[in-house]
C-alpha positions in Angstrom: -15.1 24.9 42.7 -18.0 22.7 42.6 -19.0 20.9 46.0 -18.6 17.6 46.5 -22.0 16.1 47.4 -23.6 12.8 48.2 -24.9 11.0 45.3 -28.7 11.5 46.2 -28.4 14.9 46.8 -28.0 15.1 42.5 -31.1 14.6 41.3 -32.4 15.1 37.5 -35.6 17.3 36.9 -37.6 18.1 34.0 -37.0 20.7 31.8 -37.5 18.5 27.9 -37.0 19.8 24.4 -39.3 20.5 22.2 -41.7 18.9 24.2 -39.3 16.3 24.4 -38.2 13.8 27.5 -35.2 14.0 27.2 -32.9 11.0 29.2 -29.2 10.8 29.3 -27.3 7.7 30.1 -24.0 7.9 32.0 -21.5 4.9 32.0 -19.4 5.0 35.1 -16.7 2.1 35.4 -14.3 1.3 38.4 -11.3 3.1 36.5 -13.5 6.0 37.9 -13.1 9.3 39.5 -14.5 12.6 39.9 -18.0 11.6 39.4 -20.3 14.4 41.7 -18.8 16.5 39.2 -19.3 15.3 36.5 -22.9 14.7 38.0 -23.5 18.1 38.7 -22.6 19.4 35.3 -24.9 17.6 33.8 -27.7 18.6 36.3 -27.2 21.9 35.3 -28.4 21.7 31.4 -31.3 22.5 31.7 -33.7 20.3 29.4 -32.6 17.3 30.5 -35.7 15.4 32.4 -34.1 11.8 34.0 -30.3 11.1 34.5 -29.0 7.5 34.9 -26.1 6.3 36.1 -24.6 3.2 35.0 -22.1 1.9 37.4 -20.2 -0.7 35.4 -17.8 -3.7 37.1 -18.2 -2.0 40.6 -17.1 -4.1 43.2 -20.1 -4.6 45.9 -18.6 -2.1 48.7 -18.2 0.3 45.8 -22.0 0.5 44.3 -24.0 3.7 45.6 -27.5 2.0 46.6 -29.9 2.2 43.9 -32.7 3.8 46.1 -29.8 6.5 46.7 -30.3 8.4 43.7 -33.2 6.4 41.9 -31.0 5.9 38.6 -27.9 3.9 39.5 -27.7 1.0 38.0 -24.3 -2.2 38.8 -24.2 -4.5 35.8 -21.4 -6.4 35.0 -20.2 -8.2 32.1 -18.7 -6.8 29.3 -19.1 -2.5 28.4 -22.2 -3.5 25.6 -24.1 -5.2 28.6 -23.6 -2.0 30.2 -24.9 0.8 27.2 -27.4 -1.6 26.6 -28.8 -2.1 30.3 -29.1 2.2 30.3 -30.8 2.0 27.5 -33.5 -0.1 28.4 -34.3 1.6 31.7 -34.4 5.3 29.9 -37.7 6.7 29.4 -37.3 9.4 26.8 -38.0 10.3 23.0 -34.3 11.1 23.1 -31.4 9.2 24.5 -28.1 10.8 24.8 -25.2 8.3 25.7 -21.9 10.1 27.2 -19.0 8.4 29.1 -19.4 9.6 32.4 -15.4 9.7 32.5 -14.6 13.5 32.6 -13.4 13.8 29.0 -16.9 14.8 27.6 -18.9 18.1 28.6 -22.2 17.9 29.2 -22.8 21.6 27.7 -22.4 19.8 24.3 -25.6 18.3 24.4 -27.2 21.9 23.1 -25.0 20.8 20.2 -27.4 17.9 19.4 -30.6 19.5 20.1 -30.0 21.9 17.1 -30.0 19.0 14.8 -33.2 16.8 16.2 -36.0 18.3 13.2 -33.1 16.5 10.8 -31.6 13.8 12.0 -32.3 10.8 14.0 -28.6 9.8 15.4 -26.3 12.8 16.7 -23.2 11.7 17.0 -20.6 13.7 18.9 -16.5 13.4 16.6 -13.6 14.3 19.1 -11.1 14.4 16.1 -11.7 18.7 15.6 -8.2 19.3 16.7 -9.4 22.9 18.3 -12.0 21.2 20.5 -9.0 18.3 21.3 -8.1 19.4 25.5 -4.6 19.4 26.3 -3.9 16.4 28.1 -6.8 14.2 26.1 -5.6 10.5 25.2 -6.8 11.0 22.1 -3.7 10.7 20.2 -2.7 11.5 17.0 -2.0 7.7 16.1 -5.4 6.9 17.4 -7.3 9.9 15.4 -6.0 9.2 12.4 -7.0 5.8 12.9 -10.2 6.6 14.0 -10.2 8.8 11.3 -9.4 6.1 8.8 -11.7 3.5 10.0 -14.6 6.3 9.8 -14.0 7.0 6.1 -13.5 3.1 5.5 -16.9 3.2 7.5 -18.5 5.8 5.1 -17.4 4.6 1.8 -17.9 1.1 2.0 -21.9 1.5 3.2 -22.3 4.9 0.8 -23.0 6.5 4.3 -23.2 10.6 5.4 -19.4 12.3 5.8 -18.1 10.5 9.5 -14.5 10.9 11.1 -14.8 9.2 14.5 -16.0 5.8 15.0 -14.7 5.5 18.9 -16.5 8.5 20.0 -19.1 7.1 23.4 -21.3 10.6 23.2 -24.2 10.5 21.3 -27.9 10.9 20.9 -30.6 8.7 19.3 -34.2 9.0 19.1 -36.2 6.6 21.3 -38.0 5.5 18.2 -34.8 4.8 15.8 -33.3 2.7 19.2 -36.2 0.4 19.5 -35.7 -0.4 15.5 -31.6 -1.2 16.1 -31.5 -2.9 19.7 -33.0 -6.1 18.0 -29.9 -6.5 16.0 -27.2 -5.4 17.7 -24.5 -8.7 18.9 -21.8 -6.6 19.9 -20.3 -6.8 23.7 -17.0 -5.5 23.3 -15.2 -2.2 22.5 -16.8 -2.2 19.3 -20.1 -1.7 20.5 -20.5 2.2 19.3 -19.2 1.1 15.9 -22.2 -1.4 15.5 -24.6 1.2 16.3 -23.3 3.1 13.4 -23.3 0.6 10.8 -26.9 -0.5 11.9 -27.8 2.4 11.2 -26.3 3.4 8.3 -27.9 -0.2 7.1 -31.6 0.9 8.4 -31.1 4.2 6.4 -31.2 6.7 9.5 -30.7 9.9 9.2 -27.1 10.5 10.8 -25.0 13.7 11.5 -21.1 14.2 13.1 -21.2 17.4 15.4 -18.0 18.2 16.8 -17.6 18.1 20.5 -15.0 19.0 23.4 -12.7 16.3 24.6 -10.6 16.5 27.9 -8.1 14.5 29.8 -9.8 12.0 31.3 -10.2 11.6 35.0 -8.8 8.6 36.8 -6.9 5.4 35.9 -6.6 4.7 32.2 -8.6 2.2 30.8 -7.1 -1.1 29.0 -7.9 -0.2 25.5 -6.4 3.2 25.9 -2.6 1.9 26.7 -0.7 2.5 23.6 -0.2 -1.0 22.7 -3.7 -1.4 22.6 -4.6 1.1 19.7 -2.9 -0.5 16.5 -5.2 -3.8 17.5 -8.4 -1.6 18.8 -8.5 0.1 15.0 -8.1 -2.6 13.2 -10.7 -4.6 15.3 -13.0 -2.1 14.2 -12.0 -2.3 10.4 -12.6 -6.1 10.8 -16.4 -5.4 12.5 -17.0 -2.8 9.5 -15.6 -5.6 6.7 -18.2 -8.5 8.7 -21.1 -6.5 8.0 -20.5 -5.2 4.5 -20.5 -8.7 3.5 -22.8 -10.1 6.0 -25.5 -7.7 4.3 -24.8 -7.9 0.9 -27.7 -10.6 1.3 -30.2 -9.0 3.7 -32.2 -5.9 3.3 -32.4 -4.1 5.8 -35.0 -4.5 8.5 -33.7 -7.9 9.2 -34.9 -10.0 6.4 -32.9 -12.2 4.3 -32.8 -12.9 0.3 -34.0 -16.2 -1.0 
């Protein structure tokens, strides 16, 4: 049973991979629960060197003080604003992005690691139905259509094998990030998605590794009521059909065709 603690008594240290720093960036929103734990499981993998906390539409008597744990960040605005805000204050070569939400396990980061010499972008695909927890809101009309949209995803750009384009666990090279934060326009839901296509438009070496996904802790969020999914996937079908025509006249690295 892990301890619940104060939020500065969690604190990352350095351990790095392959001479690495290695940063992860946690999205907490006010749906929110459980987070010392989920805190403390990531302190214990060991190469990861800073640890911030995104603490997204807080309320102001809800926000841990900054100077509390040296890492928390409040934004508000829309969930992009948020990613993007934990981003820019990460300091490492590689960036991992998990949704500090209970579903993902931090353990899964050794996952990634393995696949660094190769690839650029690791992304972590929740539709393996063995790693799928009991309890998960990952249904099976929202995998499929995940599922769908992925391959939609894949064909259309002539992009590596992908099956998940909702997963929010993830890890990107620092130098990769600096190349796709320029063009990225996406706020909403669909943010993830964009960081995909960007890349599959930049030609960056990407990679699927599946990864564990649990019931999620808390208050579910808007976009996972079941009314929501139908328009969530085909939101993302729309975003995917935008860009393949949008850069049918641009190369990529952000210049147009005369």
């Amino acid at each position: 049973m892990i301890r619940l603690r104060k939020l500065g008594e969690i604190s990352s240290f350095r351990g790095m991979w392959n001479n690495r720093r290695i940063s992860i960036v946690l999205l907490q929103d006010a749906f929110q629960e459980g987070i010392f734990d989920i805190l403390a499981e990531v302190k214990r993998q060991p190469w990861i060197d800073e640890t911030i906390l995104v603490q997204w539409n807080f309320s102001p008597q809800t926000v841990a003080a900054p100077e509390s744990v040296g890492v928390a960040i409040p934004v508000s605005g829309m969930v992009g604003d948020a990613w993007l805000a934990g981003m820019k204050r990460a300091s490492g070569d590689y960036i991992i992005l998990m949704r500090a939400d209970g579903s993902y396990m931090a353990k899964d980061v050794q996952k990634f690691f393995v696949y660094t010499d190769d690839f650029d972008m690791i992304l972590g695909t929740r539709t393996s139905k063995e790693m799928i927890w009991r309890g998960a809101d990952l249904w099976s009309v929202l995998r499929i259509g995940n599922e769908l949209a992925a391959k939609f995803l894949q064909y259309l750009f002539g992009g590596p094998s992908i099956t998940d384009v909702g997963s929010e666990f993830r890890l990107i090279k620092r130098r990769v990030l600096n190349r796709l934060l320029p063009e990225i326009r996406t706020k909403n839901t669909t943010f993830f998605l964009e960081m995909m296509i960007l890349g599959f438009i930049e030609e960056v070496r990407i990679v699927e590794v599946p990864v564990n996904y649990r019931a999620r802790l808390g208050k579910p969020r808007p976009e996972d009521q079941w009314n929501a999914m139908v328009p969530e996937v085909l939101k993302k079908i729309v975003v995917v059909w935008w860009y393949r025509i949008l850069f049918l006249f641009r190369r990529p690295g952000g210049e147009y065709d005369e």
